[in-house]
C-alpha positions, 0 to 999 in steps of 0.5 A: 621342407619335410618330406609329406607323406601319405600312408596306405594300410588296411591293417590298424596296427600295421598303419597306426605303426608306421605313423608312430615310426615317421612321426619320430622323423624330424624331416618326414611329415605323415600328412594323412593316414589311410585304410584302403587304396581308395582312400590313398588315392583320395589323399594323394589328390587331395594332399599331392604329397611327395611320397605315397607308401601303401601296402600291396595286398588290400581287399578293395583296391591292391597296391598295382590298383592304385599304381595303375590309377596314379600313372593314367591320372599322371598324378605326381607322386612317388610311390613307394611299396610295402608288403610281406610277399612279392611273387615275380609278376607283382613285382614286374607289373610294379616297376612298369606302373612307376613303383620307385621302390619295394620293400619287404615288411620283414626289413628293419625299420631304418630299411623303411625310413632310408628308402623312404629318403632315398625314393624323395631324393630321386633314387629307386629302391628295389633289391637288384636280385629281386629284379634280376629274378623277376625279369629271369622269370618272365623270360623263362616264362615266354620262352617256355610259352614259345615251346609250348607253342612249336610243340601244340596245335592252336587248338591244343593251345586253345584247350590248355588256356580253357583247361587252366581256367577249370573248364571241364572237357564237356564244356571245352567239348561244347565250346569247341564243337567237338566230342569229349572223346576228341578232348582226352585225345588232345589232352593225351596228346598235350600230356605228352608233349609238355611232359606233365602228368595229368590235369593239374600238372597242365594247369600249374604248368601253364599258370607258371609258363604264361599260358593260362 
C-alpha cells in the first residue's frame, strides 16, 4: 500500500510544488492538499492518512498549533515539519508535541522524499545537532534563569518579566505600588547584577534566558 499523505502549506507555489514532487513517487499517495492548518487538521480526521507534512509558519494556525491539537485528540498520524527557519524553542516544543521529523526547506528534494519514507517506517528524522543544540540551549537558558534568580530579589524578578513585556517604569510603578524613583533603583541595581547595559540589553537578556 502507498504511503497516504496529506499536505500543509500556506503558500501555493510551495504547496502546489510539493504535490508534483510526491506525485512522481510510485509509493507515495497525496490524498489532499491544504492551505492552512485548520484545513490539515480537517483532512487528517477526515482522511486518517499515515503522514501529516505541514509547514511550521502559517498565519492562522502554525505547525505546533497543529501538533498540539493532534496529540490532545490522540489522532494517529505522524507528522512530519517543513520549514525554512527553526529557532531553539520551536524545535523543543516540536519534539515534545510528537514531531517524528523536521526538515529544513533548504534541503534537497530526495532529503524531503526519504524522511518522508523513513518517518512511515517508524524512524525519527531530526538533525542530531540541531537537537544537540537545541536542548544545550534550554539548558543554558535555565541555569542562567537560576543565576539571575540567586543574584535578584522577587521583586526585581518581578520587575525584569514587566520590563520584558514593554511596561514603562510608571505602569511597573502603578502595579507594584511603589514610585518610579524606587523602579530606576531597582533597575540599576538589576543593571548591575546581570551585566547589561540598559533597558534593551534587559529585555534580550531575559527573552534569551527564560525570563521573560
Amino acid at each position: 500500500m502507498p504511503i497516504r499523505l496529506v499536505l500543509a502549506d500556506d503558500h501555493p507555489i510551495v504547496l502546489h510544488g510539493l504535490q508534483r514532487l510526491f506525485e512522481t513517487q510510485n509509493d507515495i499517495t497525496v490524498v489532499e492538499a491544504c492551505s492552512s492548518g485548520a484545513s490539515a487538521l480537517e483532512a487528517v480526521r477526515t482522511h486518517h492518512p499515515d503522514l501529516l507534512l505541514l509547514d511550521l509558519r502559517m498565519p492562522d494556525c502554525n505547525g505546533l498549533d497543529v501538533l498540539r491539537t493532534i496529540a490532545a485528540d490522540r489522532l494517529r498520524c505522524r507528522t512530519v515539519l517543513v520549514t525554512a527557519a527553526l529557532d531553539d524553542d520551536d524545535v523543543i516544543q516540536a519534539v515534545e508535541l510528537g514531531a517524528a521529523g523536521i526538515v529544513l526547506k533548504e534541503s534537497s528534494p530526495d532529503t524531503l522524499i526519504e524522511c518522508v519514507r523513513k518517518v512511515h517506517s517508524g524512524d525519527r528524522w531530526i538533525d542530531h545537532d540541531m537537537l544537540g543544540r537545541a536542548f544545550q540551549r534550554v539548558l543554558e537558558r535555565k541555569a542562567a534563569a537560576r543565576e539571575a534568580g540567586k543574584s535578584l530579589t522577587p521583586r526585581e524578578l518581578e520587575i525584569v518579566r514587566m520590563i520584558a513585556r514593554g511596561l514603562r517604569n510608571k505602569v511597573v510603578a502603578d502595579q507594584m505600588s511603589i514610585t518610579e524613583g524606587t523602579v530606576k533603583i531597582h533597575l540599576h541595581r538589576i543593571y548591575e547584577n546581570l551585566g547589561v547595559n540598559g533597558r534593551l540589553e534587559l529585555v534580550l537578556y531575559a527573552q534569551q534566558n527564560g525570563l521573560a
